[in-house]
N, CA and C atoms of all chains as a GROMACS GRO file, in nm:
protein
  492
    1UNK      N    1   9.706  -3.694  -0.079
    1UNK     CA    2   9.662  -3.611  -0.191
    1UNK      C    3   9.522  -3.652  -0.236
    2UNK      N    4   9.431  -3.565  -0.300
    2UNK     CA    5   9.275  -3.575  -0.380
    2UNK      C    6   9.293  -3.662  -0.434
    3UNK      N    7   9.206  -3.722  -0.450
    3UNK     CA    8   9.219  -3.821  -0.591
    3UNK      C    9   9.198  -3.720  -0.722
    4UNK      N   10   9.171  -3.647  -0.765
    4UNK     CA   11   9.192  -3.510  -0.902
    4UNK      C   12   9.322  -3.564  -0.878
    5UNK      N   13   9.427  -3.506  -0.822
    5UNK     CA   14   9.554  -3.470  -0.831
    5UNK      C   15   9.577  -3.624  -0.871
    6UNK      N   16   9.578  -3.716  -0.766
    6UNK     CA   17   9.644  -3.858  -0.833
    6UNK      C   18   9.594  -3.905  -0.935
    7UNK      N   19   9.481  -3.872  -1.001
    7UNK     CA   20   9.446  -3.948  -1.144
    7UNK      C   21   9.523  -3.890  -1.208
    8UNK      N   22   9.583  -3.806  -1.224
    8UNK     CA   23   9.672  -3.736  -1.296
    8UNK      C   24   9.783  -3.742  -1.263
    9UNK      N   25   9.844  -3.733  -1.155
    9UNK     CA   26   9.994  -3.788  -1.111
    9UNK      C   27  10.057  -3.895  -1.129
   10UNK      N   28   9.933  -3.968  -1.130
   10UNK     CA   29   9.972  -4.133  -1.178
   10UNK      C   30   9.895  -4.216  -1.267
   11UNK      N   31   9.925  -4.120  -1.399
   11UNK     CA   32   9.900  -4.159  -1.540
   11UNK      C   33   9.750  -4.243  -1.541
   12UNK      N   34   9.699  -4.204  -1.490
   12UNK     CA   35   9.536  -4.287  -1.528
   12UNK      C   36   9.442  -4.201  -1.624
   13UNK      N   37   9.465  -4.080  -1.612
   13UNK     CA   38   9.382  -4.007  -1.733
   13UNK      C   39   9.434  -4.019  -1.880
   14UNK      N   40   9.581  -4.079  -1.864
   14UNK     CA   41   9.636  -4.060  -2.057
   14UNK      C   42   9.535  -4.207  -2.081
   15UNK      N   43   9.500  -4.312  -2.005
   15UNK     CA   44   9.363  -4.392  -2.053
   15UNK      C   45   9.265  -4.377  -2.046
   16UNK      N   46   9.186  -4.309  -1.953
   16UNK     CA   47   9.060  -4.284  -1.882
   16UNK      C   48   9.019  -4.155  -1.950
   17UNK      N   49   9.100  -4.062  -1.992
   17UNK     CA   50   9.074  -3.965  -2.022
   17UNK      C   51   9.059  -3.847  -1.894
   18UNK      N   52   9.121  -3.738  -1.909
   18UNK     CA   53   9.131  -3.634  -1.864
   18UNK      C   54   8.989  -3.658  -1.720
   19UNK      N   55   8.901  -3.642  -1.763
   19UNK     CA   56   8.737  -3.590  -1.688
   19UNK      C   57   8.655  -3.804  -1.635
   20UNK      N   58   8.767  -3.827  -1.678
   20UNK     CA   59   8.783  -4.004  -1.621
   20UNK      C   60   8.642  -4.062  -1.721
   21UNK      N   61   8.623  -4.008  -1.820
   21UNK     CA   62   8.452  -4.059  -1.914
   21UNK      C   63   8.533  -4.066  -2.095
   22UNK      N   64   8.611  -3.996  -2.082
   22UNK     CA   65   8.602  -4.009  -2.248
   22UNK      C   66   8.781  -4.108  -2.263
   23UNK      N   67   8.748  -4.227  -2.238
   23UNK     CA   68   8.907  -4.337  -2.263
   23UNK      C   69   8.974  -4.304  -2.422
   24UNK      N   70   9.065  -4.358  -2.394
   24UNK     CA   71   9.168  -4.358  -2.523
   24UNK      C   72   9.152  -4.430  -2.628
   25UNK      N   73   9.072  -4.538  -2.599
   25UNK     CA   74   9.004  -4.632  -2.675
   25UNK      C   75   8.847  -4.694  -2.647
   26UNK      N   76   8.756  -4.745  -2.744
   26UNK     CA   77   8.618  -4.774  -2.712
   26UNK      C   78   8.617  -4.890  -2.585
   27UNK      N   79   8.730  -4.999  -2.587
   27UNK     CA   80   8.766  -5.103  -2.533
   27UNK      C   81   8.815  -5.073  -2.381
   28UNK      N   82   8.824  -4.939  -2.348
   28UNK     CA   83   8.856  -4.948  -2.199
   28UNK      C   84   8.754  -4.871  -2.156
   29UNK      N   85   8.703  -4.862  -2.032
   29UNK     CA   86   8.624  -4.822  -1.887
   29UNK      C   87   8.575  -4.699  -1.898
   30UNK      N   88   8.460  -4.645  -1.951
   30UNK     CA   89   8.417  -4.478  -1.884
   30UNK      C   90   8.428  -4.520  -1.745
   31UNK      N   91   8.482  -4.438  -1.649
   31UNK     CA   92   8.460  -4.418  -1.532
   31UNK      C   93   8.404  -4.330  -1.402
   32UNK      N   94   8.355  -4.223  -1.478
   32UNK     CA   95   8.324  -4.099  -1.440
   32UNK      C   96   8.169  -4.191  -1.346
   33UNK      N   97   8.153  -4.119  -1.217
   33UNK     CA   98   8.024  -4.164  -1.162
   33UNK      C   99   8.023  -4.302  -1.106
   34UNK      N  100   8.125  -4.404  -1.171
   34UNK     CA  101   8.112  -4.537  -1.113
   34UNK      C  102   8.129  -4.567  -0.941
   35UNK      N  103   8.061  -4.685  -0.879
   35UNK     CA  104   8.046  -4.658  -0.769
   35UNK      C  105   8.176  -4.732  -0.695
   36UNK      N  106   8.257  -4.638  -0.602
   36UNK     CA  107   8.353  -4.601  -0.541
   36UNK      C  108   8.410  -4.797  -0.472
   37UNK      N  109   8.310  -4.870  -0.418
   37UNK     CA  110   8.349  -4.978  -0.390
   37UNK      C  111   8.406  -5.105  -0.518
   38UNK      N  112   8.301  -5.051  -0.640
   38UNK     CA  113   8.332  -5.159  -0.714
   38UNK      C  114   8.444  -5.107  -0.798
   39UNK      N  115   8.479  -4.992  -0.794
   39UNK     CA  116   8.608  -4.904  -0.887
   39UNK      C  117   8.738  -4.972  -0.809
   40UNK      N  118   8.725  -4.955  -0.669
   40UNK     CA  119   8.875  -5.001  -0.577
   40UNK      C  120   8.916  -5.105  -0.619
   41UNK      N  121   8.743  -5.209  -0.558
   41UNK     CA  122   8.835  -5.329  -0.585
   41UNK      C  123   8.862  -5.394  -0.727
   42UNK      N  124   8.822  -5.296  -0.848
   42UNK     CA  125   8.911  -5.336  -0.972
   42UNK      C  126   9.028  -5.301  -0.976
   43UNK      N  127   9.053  -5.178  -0.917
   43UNK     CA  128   9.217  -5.191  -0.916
   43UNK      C  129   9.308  -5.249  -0.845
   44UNK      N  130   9.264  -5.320  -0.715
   44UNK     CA  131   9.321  -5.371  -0.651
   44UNK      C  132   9.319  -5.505  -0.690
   45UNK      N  133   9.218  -5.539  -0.747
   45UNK     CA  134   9.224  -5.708  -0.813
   45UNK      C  135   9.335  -5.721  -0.951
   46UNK      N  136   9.304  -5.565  -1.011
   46UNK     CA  137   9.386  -5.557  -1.169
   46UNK      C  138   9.591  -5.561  -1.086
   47UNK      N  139   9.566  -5.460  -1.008
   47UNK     CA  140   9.707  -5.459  -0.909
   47UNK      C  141   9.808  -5.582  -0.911
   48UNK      N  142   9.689  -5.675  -0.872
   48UNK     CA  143   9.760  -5.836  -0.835
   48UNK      C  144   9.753  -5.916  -0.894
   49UNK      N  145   9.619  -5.859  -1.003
   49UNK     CA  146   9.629  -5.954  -1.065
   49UNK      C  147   9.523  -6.062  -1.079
   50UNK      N  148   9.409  -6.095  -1.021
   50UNK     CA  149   9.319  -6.149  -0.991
   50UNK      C  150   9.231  -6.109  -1.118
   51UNK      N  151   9.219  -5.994  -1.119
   51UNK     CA  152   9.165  -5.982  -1.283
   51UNK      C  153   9.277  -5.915  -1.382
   52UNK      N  154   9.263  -6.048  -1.478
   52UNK     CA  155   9.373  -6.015  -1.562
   52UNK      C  156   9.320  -5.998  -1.704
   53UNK      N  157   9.197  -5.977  -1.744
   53UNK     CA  158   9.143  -5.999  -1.851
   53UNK      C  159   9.172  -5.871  -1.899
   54UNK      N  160   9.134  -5.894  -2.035
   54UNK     CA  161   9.060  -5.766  -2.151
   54UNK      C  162   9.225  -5.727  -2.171
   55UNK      N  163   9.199  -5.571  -2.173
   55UNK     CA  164   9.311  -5.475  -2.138
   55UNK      C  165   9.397  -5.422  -2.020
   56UNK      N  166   9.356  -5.528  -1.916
   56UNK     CA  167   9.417  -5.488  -1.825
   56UNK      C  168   9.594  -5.528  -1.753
   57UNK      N  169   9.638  -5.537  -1.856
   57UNK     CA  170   9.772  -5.560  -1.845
   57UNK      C  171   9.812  -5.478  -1.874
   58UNK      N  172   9.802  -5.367  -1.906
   58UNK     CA  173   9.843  -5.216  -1.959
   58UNK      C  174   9.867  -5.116  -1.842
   59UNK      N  175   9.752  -5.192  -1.757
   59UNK     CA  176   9.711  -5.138  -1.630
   59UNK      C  177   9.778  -5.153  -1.544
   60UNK      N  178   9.808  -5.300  -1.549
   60UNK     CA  179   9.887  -5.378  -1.417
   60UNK      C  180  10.019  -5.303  -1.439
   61UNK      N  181  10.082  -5.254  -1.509
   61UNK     CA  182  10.169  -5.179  -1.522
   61UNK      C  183  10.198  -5.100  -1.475
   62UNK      N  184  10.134  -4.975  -1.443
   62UNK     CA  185  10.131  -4.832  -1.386
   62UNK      C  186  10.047  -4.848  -1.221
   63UNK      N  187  10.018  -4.972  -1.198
   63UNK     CA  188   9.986  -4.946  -1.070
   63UNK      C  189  10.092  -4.989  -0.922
   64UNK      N  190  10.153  -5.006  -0.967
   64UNK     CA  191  10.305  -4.990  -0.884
   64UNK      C  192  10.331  -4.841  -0.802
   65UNK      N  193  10.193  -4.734  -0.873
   65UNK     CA  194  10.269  -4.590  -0.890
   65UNK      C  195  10.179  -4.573  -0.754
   66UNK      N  196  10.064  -4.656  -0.748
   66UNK     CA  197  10.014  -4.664  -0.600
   66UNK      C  198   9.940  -4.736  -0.497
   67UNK      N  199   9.935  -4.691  -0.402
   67UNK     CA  200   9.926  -4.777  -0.257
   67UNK      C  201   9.744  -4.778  -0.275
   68UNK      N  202   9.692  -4.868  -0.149
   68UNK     CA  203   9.555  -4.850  -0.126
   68UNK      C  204   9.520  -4.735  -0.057
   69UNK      N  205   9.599  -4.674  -0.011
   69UNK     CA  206   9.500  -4.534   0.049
   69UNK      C  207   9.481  -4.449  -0.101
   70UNK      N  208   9.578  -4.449  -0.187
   70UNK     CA  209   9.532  -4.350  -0.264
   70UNK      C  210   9.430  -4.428  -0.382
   71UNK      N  211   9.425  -4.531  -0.418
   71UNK     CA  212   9.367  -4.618  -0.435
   71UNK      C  213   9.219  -4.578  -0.452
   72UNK      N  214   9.232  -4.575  -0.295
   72UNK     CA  215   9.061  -4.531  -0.211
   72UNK      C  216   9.074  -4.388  -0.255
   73UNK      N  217   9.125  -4.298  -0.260
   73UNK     CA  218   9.100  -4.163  -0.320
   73UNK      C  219   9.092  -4.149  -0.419
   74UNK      N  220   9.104  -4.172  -0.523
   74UNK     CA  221   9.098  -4.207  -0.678
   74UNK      C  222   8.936  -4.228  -0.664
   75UNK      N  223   8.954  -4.391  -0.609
   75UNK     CA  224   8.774  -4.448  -0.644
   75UNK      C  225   8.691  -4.390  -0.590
   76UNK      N  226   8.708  -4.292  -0.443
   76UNK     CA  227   8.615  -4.180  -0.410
   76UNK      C  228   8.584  -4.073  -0.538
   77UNK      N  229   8.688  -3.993  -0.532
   77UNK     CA  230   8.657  -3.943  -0.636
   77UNK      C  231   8.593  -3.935  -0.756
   78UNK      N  232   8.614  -4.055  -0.846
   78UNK     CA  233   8.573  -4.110  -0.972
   78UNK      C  234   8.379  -4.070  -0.931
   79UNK      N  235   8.340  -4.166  -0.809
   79UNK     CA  236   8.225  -4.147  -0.775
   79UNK      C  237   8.125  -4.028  -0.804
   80UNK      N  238   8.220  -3.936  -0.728
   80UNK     CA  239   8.132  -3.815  -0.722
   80UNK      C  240   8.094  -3.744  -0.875
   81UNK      N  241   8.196  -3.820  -0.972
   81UNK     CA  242   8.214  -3.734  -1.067
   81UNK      C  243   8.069  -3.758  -1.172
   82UNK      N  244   8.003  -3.678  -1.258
   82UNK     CA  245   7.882  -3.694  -1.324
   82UNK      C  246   7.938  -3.775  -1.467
   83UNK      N  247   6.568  -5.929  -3.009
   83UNK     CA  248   6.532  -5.827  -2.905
   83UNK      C  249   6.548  -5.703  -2.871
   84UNK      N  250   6.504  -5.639  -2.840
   84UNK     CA  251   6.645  -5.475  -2.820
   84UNK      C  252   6.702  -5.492  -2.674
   85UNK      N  253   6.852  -5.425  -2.648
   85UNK     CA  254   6.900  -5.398  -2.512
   85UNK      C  255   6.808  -5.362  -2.426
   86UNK      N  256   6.719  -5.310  -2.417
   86UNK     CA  257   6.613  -5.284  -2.333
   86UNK      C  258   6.478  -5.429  -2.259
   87UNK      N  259   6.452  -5.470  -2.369
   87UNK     CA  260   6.407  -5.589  -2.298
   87UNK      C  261   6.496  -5.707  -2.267
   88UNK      N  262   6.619  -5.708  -2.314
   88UNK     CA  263   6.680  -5.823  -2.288
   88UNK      C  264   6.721  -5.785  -2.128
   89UNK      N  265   6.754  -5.675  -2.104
   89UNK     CA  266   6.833  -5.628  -1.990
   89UNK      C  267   6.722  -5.733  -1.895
   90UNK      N  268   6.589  -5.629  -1.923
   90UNK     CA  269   6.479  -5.738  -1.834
   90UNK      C  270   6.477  -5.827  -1.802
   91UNK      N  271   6.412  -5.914  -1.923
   91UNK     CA  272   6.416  -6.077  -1.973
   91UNK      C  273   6.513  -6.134  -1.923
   92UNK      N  274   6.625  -6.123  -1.917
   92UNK     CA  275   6.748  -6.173  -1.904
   92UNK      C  276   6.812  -6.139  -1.739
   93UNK      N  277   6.754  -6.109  -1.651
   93UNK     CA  278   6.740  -6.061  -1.498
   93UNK      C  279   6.821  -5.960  -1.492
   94UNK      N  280   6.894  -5.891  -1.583
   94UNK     CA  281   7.028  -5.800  -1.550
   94UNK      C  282   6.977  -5.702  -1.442
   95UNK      N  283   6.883  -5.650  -1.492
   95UNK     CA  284   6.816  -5.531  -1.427
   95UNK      C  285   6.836  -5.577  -1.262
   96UNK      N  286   6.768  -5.700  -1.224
   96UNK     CA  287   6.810  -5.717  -1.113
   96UNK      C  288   6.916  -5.728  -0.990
   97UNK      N  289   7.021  -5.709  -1.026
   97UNK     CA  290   7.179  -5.681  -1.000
   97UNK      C  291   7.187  -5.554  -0.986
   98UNK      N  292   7.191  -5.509  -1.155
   98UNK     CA  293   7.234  -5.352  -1.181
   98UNK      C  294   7.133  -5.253  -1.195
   99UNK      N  295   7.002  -5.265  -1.132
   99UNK     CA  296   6.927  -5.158  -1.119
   99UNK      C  297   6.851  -5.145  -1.244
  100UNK      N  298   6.681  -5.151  -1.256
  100UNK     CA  299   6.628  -5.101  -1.423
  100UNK      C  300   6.721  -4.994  -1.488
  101UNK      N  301   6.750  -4.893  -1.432
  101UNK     CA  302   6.772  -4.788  -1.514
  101UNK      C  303   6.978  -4.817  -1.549
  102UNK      N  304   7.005  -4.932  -1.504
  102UNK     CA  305   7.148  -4.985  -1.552
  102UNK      C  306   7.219  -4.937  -1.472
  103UNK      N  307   7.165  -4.804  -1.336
  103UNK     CA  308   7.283  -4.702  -1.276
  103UNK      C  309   7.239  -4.700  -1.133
  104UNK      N  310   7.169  -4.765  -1.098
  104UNK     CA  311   7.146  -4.787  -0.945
  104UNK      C  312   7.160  -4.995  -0.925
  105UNK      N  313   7.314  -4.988  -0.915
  105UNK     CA  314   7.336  -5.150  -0.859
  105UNK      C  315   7.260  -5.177  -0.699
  106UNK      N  316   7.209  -5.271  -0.702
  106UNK     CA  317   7.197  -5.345  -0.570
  106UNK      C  318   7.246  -5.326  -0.467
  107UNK      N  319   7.429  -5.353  -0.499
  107UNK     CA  320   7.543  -5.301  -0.357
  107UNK      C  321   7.629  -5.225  -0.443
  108UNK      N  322   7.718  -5.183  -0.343
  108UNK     CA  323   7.785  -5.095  -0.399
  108UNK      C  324   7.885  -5.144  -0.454
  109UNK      N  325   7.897  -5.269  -0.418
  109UNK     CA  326   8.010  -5.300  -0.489
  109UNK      C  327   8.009  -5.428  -0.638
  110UNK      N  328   7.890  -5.370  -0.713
  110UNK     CA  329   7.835  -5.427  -0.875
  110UNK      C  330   7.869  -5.275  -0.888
  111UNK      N  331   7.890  -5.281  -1.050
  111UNK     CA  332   7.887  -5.176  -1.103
  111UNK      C  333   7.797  -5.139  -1.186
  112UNK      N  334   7.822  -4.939  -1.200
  112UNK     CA  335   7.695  -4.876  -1.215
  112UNK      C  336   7.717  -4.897  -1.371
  113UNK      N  337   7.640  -4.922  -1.520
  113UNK     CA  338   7.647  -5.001  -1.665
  113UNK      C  339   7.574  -4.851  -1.735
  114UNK      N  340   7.531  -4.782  -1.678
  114UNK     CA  341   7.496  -4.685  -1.805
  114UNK      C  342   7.613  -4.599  -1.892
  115UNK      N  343   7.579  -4.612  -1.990
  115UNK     CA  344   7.670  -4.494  -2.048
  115UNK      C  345   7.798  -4.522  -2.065
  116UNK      N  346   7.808  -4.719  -2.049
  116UNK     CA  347   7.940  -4.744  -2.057
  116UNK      C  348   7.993  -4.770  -2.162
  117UNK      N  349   8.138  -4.757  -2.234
  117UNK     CA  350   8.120  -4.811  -2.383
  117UNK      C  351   8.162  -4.928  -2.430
  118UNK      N  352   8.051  -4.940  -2.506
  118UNK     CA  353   8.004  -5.041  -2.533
  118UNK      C  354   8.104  -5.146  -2.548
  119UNK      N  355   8.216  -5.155  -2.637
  119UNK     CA  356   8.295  -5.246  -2.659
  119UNK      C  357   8.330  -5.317  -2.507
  120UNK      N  358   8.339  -5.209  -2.403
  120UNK     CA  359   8.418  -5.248  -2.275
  120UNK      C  360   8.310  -5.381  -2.244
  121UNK      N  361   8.174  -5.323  -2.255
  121UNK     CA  362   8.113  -5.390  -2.153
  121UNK      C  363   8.055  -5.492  -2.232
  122UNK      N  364   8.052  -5.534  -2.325
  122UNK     CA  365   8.037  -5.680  -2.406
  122UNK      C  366   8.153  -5.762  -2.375
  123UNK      N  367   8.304  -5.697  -2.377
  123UNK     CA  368   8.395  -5.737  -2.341
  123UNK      C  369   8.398  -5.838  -2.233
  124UNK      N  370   8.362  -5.789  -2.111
  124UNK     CA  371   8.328  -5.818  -1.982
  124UNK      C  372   8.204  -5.880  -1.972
  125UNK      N  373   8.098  -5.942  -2.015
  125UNK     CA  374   8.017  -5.998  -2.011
  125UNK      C  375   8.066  -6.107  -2.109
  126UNK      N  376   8.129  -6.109  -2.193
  126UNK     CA  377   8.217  -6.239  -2.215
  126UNK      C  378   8.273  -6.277  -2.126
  127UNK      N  379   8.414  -6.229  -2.085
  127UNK     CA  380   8.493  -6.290  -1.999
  127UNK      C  381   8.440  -6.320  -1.886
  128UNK      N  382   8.315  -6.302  -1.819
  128UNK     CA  383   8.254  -6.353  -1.740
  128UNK      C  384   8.220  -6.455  -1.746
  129UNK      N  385   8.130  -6.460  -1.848
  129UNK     CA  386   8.047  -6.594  -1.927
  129UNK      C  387   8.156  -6.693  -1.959
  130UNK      N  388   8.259  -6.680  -1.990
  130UNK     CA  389   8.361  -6.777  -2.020
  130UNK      C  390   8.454  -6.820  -1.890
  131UNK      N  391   8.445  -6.717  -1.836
  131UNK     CA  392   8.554  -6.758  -1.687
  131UNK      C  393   8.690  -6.678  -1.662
  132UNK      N  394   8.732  -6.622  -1.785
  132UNK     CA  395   8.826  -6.498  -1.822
  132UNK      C  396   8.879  -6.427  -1.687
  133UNK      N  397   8.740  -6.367  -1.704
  133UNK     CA  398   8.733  -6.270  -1.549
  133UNK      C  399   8.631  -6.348  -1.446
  134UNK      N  400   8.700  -6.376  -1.370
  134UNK     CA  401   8.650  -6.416  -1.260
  134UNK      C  402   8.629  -6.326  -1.096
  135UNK      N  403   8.712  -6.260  -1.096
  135UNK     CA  404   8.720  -6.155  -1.020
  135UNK      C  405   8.583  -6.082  -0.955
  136UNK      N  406   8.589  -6.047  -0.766
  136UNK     CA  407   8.484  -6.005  -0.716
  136UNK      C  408   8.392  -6.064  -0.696
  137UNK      N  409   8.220  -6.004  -0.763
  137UNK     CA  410   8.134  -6.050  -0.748
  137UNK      C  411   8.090  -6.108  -0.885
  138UNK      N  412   8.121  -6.129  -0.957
  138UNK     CA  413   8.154  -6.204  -1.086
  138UNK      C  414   8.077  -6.353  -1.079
  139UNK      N  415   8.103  -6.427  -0.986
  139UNK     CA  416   8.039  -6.573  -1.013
  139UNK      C  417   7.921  -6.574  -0.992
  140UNK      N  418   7.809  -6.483  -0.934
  140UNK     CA  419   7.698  -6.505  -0.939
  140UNK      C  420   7.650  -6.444  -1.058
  141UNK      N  421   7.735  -6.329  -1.145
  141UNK     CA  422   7.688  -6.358  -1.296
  141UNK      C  423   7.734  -6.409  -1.384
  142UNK      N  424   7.825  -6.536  -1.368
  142UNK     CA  425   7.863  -6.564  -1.441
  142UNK      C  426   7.731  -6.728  -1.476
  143UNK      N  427   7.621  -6.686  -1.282
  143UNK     CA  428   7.536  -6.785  -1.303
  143UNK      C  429   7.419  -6.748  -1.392
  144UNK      N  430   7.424  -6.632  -1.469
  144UNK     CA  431   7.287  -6.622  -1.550
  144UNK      C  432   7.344  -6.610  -1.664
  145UNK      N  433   7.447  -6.590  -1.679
  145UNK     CA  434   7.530  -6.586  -1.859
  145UNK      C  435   7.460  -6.702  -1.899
  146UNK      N  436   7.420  -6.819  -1.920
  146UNK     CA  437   7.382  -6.842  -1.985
  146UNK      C  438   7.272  -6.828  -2.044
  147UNK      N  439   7.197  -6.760  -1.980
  147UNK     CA  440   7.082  -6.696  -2.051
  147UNK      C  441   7.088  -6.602  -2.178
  148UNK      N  442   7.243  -6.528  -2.194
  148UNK     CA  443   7.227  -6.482  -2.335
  148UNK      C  444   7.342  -6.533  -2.442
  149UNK      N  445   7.312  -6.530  -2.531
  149UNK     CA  446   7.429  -6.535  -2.684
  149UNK      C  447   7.513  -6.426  -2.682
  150UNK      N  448   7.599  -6.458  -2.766
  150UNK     CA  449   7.679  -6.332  -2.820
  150UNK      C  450   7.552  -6.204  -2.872
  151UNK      N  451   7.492  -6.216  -2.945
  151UNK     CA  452   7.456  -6.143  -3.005
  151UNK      C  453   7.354  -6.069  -2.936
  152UNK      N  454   7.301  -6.134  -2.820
  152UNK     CA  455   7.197  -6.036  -2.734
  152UNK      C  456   7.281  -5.997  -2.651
  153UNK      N  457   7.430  -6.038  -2.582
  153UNK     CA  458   7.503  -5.938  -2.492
  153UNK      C  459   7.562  -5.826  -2.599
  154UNK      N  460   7.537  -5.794  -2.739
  154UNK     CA  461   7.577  -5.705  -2.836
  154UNK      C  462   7.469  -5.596  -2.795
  155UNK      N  463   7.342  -5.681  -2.811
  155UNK     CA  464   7.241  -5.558  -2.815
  155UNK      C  465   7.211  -5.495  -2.655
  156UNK      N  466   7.267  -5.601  -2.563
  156UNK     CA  467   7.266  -5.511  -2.437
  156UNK      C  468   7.369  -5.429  -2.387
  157UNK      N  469   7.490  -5.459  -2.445
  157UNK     CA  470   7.597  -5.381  -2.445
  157UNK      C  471   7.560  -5.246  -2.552
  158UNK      N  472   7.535  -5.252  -2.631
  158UNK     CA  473   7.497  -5.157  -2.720
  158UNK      C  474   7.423  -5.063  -2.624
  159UNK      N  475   7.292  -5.118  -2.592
  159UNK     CA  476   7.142  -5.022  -2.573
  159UNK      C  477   7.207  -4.943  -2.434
  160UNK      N  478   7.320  -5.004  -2.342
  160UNK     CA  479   7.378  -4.930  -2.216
  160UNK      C  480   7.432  -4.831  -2.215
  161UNK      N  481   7.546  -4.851  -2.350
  161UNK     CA  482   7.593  -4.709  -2.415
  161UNK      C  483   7.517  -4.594  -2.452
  162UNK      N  484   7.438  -4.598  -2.466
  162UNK     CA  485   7.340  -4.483  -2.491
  162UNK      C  486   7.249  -4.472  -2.383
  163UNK      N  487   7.283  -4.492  -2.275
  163UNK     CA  488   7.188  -4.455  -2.114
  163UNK      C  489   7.282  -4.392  -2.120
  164UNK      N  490   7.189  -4.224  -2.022
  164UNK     CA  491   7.310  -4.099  -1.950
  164UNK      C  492   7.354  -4.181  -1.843
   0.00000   0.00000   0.00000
């Protein structure tokens, strides 16, 4: 699946916000435009755990919901976005 | 200082690009337009060791170049880059 469809299938916009730029709070991530390598490997570090700071235990939560291929479609995505 | 010369002064620019949105590699991230709370956030937990994660330890080698209060005004002045 797109990454559109999985930011939304697997609850990352009720934080990120819908258009992945306007978060739920001042304290978490605009993401809209960020670049696609350094987006992955935050979630894959937040995933396991390697970065555990700030707010990201909220995170580590809901990423059970997916694998690294979609992972990589998500953080493609996010990229392209303005 | 304002976020603008500290970014300078303080080598950030060199990592994350003068304009805060063209990083070096792709895998630093792109700092404009981010908000603000996040990214003071994270320039603490760097500076402290919090987050260690990625490419993190080579800035965690110039944190000492700023205080709390000039990673305020550079976290600040980023939020307001498109």
């Amino acid at each position: 699946e797109d990454g559109a469809t999985l930011f939304k299938k697997k609850t990352c916009f009720s934080c990120h916000g819908k258009d992945a730029n306007t978060p739920l709070l001042p304290n978490y991530p605009r993401l809209a435009g960020q670049n696609a390598d350094y987006a992955l490997a935050q979630m894959k570090d937040i995933k396991s755990g390697v970065r555990n700071n700030g707010q990201t235990a909220g995170m580590k939560g809901v990423m059970h919901l997916v694998n690294d291929e979609e992972m990589k479609a998500i953080a493609d995505w996010l990229s392209g976005l303005k």
